[in-house]
MIDO-348376 format. One record per residue (C-alpha): y, z, x; residue in three letters. Coordinates in pm, whole numbers, padded with zeros to 5 digits, always signed. Each point is the difference from the previous one (the first is absolute). Layout:
<pts>
YZXAla
...
</pts>
This chain:
<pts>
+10681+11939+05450Unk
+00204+00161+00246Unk
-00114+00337+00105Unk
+00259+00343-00094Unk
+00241+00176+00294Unk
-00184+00237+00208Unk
+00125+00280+00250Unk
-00079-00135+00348Unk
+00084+00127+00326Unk
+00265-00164+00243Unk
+00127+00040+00339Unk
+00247-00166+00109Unk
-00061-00060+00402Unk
+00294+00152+00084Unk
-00037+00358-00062Unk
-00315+00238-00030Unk
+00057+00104-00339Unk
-00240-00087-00323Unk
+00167-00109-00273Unk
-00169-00031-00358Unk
+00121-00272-00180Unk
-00143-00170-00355Unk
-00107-00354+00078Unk
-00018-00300-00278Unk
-00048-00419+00005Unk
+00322-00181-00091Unk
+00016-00144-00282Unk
-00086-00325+00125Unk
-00307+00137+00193Unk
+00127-00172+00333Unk
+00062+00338+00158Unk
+00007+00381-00016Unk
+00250+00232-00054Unk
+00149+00357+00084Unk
+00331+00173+00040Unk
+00196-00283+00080Unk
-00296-00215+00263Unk
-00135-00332-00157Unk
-00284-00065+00195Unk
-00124-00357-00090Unk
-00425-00020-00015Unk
-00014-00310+00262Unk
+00171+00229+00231Unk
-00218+00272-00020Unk
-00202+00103+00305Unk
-00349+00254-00047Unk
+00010+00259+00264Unk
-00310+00195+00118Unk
+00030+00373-00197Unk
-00095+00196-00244Unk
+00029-00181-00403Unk
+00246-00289+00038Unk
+00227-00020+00297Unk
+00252-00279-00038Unk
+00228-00162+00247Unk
+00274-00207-00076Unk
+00060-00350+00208Unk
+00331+00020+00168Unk
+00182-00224+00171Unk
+00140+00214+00260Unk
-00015-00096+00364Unk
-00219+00272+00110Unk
-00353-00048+00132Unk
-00207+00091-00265Unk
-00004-00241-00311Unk
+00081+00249-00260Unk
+00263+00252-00097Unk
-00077+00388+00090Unk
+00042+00107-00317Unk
-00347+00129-00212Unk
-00108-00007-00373Unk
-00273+00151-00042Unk
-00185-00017-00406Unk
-00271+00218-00120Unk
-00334-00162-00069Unk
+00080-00092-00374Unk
+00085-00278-00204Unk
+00272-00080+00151Unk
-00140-00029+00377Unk
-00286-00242-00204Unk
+00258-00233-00087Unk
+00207-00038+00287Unk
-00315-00103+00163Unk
-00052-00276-00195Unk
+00345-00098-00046Unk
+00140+00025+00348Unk
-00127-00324+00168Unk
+00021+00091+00354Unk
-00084+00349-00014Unk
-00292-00004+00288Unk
+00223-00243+00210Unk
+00056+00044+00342Unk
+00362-00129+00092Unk
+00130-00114+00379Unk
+00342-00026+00125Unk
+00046-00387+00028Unk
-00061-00084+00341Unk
-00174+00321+00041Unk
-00298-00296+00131Unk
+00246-00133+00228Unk
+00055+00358+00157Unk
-00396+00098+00042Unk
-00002-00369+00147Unk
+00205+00061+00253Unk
-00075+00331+00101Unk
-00411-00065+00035Unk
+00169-00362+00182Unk
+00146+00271+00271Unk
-00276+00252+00031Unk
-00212-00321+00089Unk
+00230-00123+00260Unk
+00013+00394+00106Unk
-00375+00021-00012Unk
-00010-00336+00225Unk
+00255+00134+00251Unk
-00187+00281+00083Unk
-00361-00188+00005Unk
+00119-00252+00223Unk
+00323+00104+00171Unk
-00011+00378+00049Unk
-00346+00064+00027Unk
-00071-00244+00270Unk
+00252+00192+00220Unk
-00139+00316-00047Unk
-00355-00077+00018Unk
+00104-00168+00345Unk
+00212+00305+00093Unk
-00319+00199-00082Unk
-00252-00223+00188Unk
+00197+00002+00299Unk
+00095+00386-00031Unk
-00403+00051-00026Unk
-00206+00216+00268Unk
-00278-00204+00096Unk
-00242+00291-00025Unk
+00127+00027-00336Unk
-00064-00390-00071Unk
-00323+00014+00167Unk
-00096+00241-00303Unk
+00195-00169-00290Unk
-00208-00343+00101Unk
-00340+00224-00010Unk
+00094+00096-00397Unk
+00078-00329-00043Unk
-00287-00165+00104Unk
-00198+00301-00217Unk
+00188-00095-00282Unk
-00045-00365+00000Unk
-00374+00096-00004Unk
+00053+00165-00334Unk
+00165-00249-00107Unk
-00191-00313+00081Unk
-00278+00111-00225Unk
-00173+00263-00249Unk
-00132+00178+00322Unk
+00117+00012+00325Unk
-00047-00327+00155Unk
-00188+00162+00359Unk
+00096-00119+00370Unk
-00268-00202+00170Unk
-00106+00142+00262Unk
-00358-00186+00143Unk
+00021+00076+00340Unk
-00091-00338+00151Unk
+00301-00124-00182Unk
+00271+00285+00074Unk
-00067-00111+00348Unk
+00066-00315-00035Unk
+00335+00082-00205Unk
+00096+00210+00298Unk
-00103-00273+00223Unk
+00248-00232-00215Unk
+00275+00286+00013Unk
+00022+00055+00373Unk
+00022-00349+00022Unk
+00318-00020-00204Unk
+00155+00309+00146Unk
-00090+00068+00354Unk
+00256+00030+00254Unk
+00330-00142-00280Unk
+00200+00273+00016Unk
-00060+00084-00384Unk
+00174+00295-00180Unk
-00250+00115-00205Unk
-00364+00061+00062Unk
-00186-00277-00197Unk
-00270+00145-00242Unk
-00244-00269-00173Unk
-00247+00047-00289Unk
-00190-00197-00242Unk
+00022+00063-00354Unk
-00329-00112-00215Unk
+00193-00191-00276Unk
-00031-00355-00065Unk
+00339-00074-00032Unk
+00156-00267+00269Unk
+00255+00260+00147Unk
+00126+00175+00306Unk
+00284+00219-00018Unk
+00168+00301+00255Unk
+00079+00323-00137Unk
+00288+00217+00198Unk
-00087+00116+00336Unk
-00228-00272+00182Unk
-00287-00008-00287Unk
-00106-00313-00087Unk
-00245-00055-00240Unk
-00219-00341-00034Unk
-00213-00038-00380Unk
-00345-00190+00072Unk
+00163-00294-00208Unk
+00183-00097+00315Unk
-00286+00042+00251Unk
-00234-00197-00269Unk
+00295-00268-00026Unk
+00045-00019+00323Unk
-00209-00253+00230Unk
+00068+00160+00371Unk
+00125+00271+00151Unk
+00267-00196+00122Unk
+00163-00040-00381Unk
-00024+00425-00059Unk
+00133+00052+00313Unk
+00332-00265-00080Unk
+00010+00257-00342Unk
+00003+00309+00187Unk
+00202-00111+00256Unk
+00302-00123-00282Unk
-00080+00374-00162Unk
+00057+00157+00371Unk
+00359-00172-00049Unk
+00074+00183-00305Unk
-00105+00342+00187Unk
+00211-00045+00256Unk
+00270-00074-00196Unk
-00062+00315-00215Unk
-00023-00269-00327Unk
-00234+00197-00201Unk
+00178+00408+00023Unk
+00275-00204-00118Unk
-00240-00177-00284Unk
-00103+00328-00081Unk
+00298+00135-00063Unk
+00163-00277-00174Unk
-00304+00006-00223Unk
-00010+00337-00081Unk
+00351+00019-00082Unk
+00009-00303-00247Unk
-00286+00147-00125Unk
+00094+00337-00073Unk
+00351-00119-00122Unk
-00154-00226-00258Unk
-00242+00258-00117Unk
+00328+00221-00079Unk
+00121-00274-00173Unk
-00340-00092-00207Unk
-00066+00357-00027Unk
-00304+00018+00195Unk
-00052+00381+00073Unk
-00285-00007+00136Unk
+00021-00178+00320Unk
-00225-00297-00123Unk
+00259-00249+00059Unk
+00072+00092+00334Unk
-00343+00026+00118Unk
-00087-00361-00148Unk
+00266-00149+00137Unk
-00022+00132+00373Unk
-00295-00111+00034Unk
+00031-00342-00144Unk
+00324-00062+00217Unk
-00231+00110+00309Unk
-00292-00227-00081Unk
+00242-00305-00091Unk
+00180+00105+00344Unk
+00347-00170-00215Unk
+00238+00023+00293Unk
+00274-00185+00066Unk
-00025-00383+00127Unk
+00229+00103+00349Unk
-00284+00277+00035Unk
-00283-00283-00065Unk
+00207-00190+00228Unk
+00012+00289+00280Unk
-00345+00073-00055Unk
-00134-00334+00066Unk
+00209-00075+00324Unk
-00158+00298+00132Unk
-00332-00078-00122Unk
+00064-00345+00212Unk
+00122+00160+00311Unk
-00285+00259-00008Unk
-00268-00240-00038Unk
+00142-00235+00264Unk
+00033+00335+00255Unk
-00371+00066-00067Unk
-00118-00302+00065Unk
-00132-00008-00409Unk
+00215-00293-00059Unk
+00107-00074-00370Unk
-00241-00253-00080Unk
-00157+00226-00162Unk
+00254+00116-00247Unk
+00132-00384-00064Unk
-00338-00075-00114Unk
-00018+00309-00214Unk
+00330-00085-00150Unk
-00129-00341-00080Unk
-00266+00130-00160Unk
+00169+00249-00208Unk
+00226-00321-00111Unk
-00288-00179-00168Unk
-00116+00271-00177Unk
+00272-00045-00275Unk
+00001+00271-00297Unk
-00255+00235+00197Unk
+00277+00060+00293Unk
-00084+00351+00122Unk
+00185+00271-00044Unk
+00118+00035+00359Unk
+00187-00358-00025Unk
+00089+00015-00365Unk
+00331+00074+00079Unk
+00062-00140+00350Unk
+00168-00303+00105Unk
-00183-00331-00045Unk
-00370+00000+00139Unk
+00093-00366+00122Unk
+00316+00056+00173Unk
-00175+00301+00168Unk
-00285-00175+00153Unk
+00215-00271+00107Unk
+00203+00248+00177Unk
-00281+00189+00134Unk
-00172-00320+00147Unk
+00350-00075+00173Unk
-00047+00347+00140Unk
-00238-00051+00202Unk
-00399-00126+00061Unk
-00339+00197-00036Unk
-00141+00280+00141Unk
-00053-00013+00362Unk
-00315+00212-00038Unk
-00143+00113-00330Unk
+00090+00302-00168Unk
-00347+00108-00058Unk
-00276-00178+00085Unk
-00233-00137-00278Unk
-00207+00334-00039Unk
+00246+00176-00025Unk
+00242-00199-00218Unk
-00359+00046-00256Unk
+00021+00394+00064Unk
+00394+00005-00140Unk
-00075-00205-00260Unk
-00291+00242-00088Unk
+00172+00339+00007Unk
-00052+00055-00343Unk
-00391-00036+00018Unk
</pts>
């Protein structure tokens, strides 16, 4: 049984004014009417409000999917039947190809999103790196390296610092550096985590883990590492990391709404310790480490051997080469570069003190 004509409420989207109007089912029950509006039930729309708001389907070439216009029925008999009559009442209509649209508009913010990643940002983290103080380097590489120690564990992951094996690391160092002409002031330290890593921060810091040095079976091997990180220094590779890292990082966490910094800080220092640059930089960095062994008499025996090493070990690549040319290729090319070490790095004591810095 079809429910009796009730006074309702409409507005009719074009003007401010309420007008009070009695509201009844057709005859057929297929619709309802007032004044002279037929508003079929399968093209009514609920609207969030107070009793019953309804909206009426439209086919209008506006955005939204329904006419302005407003109906709005008292909670009474009524309002109970047009919600079990109207079929679609709950229904939440799109334009068609309203898909289409969102489609193509997330489509460009991802190719604007990539531009700026890996076009624009590049560019102006060089800019920056080059436009960088070194004093002011010197001090962003100390954070960093503080930071990584955060990050590498639930404490800080401490600096070895045994005596008998500092000296031998300095030893190593002045052996790579002496009298080349470097820019920056090289500044080595040992890191007591068991990952198989090396890494330099901004500013001449680079940091050896005690994976390497426990990985490692001579001297000769950490100093072809250091000597392929000393490239990257001089070519001010990892200011320019740093920046690119933070960037992406902080532009993502806009994106994923991360307000607290969490992706940023993550993501650094991940991009630090996987040392991701580019393969010309991996390129640059090993032709110096070449020419730098061959000037001080190291040789890059050393290295090839290392490389070949790091080959065989598959799955458990370390970190440092995870994302470097091919091991193989690299120790071919090394072993081109020249022979072994004229003299030894460190002599057999001390090559036992390095490895021991840690205690």
């Amino acid at each position: 049984m079809l429910p009796g004509a009730e006074e309702a409420v409409f507005f009719d989207g074009v003007s401010a004014r309420r007008q009070v109007v009695m509201v009844e089912p057709s005859s057929d029950g297929r619709a309802l009417r007032f004044g002279r509006e037929v508003w079929p039930l399968y093209r009514l729309r609920r609207i969030e409000g107070e009793g019953l708001v309804l909206a009426h389907l439209t086919g209008a070439g506006d955005e939204l999917p329904h006419d302005p216009a407003r109906l709005v029925l008292a909670e009474g008999p009524l309002a109970e039947w047009v919600r079990g009559a109207a079929p679609a009442l709950d229904r939440r209509d799109l334009r068609r190809g309203t898909w289409g649209r969102v489609a193509g508009r997330v489509a460009l913010a991802g190719v604007a999103l990539a531009a700026i990643l890996f076009v624009f940002l590049p560019r102006i983290s060089d800019l920056l790196a080059d436009q960088m103080p070194l004093e002011q380097e010197v001090a962003f590489g100390d954070a960093v390296v503080r930071q990584v120690q955060v990050w590498l564990g639930d404490e800080e992951v401490p600096l070895c610092r045994k005596p008998e094996g500092l000296a031998a690391l300095e030893k190593m160092e002045r052996r790579l550096t002496e009298g080349q002409g470097l820019t920056y002031d090289i500044e080595l330290s040992v890191m007591d985590h068991e990952m198989v890593n090396a890494f330099a921060a901004p500013g001449g810091r680079i940091v050896i883990l005690r994976g390497l040095l426990d990985e490692a079976e001579a001297a000769e091997e950490v100093a072809g590492v250091l000597a392929h990180e000393i490239g990257h220094v001089e070519a001010r590779d990892p200011v320019r990391l740093a920046f690119r890292s933070a960037g992406s990082a902080g532009i993502l966490a806009l994106v994923l709404g991360d307000v607290t910094g969490g992706a940023v800080i993550g993501l650094l220092g991940d991009h630090l310790l996987s040392a991701s640059y580019t393969r010309e930089a991996e390129a640059a960095a090993d032709e110096f480490a070449f020419a730098l062994l061959a000037r001080t008499s190291v040789g890059t025996e050393g290295l090839a051997a290392f490389f070949e090493r790091i080959e065989g070990m598959g799955g458990d690549l370390p970190e440092i080469l995870s994302t470097h040319p091919a091991s193989g290729n690299r120790a071919e090319a090394a072993r081109g570069a020249g022979g072994g070490a004229v003299e030894p790095v460190l002599t057999a004591a001390e090559w036992e003190a390095l490895r021991g810095i840690c205690g």
